[in-house]
C-alpha positions in Angstrom: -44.8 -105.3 48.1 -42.5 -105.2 44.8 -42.9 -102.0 43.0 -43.3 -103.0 39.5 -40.7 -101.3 37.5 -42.5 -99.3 33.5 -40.3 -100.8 31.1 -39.2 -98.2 28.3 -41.2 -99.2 25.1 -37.8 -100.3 22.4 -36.6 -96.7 20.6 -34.9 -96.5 16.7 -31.6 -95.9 16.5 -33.1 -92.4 14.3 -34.3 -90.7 17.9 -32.1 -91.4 20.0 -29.8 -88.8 21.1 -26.0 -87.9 19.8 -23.4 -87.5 21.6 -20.9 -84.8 21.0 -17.9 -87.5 20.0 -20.6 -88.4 17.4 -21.5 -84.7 16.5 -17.6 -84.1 15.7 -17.5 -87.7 13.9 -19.9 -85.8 11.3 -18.0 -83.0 11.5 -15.0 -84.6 10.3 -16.6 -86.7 7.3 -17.9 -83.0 6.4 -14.8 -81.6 6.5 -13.6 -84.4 4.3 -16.1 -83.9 1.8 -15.2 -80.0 1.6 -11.9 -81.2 1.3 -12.3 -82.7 -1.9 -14.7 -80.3 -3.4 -18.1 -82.3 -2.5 -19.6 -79.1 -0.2 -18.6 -75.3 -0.9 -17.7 -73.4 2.2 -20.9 -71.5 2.7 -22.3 -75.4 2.8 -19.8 -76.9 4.5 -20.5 -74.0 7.3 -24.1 -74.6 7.4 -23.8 -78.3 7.6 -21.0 -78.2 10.3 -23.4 -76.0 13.0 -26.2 -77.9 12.5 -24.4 -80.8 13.2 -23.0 -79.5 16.1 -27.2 -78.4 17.3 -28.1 -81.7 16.3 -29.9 -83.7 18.9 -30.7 -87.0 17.7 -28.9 -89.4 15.2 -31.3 -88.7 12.5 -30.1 -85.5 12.6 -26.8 -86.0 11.9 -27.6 -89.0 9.3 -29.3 -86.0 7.3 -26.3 -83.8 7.1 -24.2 -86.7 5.3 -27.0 -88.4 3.1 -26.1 -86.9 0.1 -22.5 -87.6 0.2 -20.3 -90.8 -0.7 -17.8 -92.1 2.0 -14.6 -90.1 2.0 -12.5 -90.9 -0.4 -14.5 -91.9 -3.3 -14.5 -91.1 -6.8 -17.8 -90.9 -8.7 -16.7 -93.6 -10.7 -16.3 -95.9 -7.6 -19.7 -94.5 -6.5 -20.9 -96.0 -10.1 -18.8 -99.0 -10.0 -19.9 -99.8 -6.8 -23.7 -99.3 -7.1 -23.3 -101.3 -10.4 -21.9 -104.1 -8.5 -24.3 -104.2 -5.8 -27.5 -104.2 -8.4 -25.5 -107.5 -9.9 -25.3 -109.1 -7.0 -29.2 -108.3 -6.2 -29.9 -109.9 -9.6 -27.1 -113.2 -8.6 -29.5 -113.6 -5.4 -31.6 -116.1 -5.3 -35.4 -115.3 -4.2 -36.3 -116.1 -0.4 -38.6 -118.9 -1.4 -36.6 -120.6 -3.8 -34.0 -121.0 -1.2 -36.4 -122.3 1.4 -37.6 -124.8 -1.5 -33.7 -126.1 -2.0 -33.5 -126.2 1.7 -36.3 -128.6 2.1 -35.1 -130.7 -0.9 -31.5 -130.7 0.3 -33.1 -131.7 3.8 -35.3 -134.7 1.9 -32.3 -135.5 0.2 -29.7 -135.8 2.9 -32.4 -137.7 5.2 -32.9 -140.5 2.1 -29.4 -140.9 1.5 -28.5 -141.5 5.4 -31.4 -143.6 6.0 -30.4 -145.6 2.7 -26.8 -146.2 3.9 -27.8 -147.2 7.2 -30.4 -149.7 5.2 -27.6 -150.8 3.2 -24.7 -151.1 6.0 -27.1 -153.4 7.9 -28.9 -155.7 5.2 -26.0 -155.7 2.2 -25.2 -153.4 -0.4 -27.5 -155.1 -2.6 -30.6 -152.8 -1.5 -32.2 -151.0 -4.3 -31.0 -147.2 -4.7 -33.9 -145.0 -4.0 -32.7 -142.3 -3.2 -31.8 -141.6 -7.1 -35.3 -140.8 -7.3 -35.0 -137.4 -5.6 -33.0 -136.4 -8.3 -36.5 -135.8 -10.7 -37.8 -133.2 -8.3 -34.4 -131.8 -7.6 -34.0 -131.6 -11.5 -37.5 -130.0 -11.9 -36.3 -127.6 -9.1 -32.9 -126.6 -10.9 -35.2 -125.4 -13.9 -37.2 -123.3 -12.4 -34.5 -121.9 -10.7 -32.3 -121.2 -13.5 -35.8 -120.2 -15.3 -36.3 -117.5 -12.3 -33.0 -116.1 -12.3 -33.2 -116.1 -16.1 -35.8 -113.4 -16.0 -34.2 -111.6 -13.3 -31.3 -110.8 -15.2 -33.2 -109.8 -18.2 -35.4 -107.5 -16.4 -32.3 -106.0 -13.9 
């Protein structure tokens, strides 16, 4: 008789426990951001035991939440934060992209079938194809209408 073995429901990343290698990881970035002037040294103190009582990764995620990657100047904070919100704006919306999928899809199955068509017969079958250019045109201006009032509300 097989013993059936309790699987271990799937845990976050956020509880599961920290090892000390990642406990002095944390203690290093905070040492960084003490070095140039982010935490005072009463802070920097604080921060540094708890993350060495820390049990679990959220734990440690808490102690560096506040502060940019080492390094970093407030203006590349800005600069970068700015760049990301442009490239949110640049992205098209999830439908949208499965609506040019399925027309690209449409589009690429036409055009093969026509060649075939027109390798077999002659090259004097008519072009039909062409005609998914009217909902791929009506497609184009929605999109460009879409990301039109993304950009003006971003």
């Amino acid at each position: 008789m097989a013993k059936d073995v309790a699987r271990r429901p799937e845990q976050r990343v956020e509880t599961m426990r920290a090892s000390d290698t990642d406990r002095q990881q944390i203690a290093d970035r905070l040492k960084s951001a003490l070095d140039e002037g982010r935490l005072s040294l009463a802070e920097y103190d604080d921060r540094v035991r708890d993350a060495y009582a820390a049990r679990t990764y959220a734990d440690l995620l808490e102690l560096t939440a506040d502060l940019p990657q080492p390094g970093l100047s407030a203006t590349e904070v800005s600069a970068r934060q700015a760049a990301e919100a442009r490239r949110a704006a640049r992205r098209m919306p999830t439908a949208l992209m499965v609506l040019w999928t399925v027309w690209g899809a449409l589009a690429a199955v036409n055009v093969a079938v026509w060649l075939i068509v027109a390798v077999t017969v002659g090259l004097d079958v008519y072009v039909w194809p062409v005609w998914l250019l009217v909902p791929g045109a009506a497609l184009g201006v929605v999109t460009a209408g879409v990301q039109g009032i993304r950009r003006r509300r971003g």
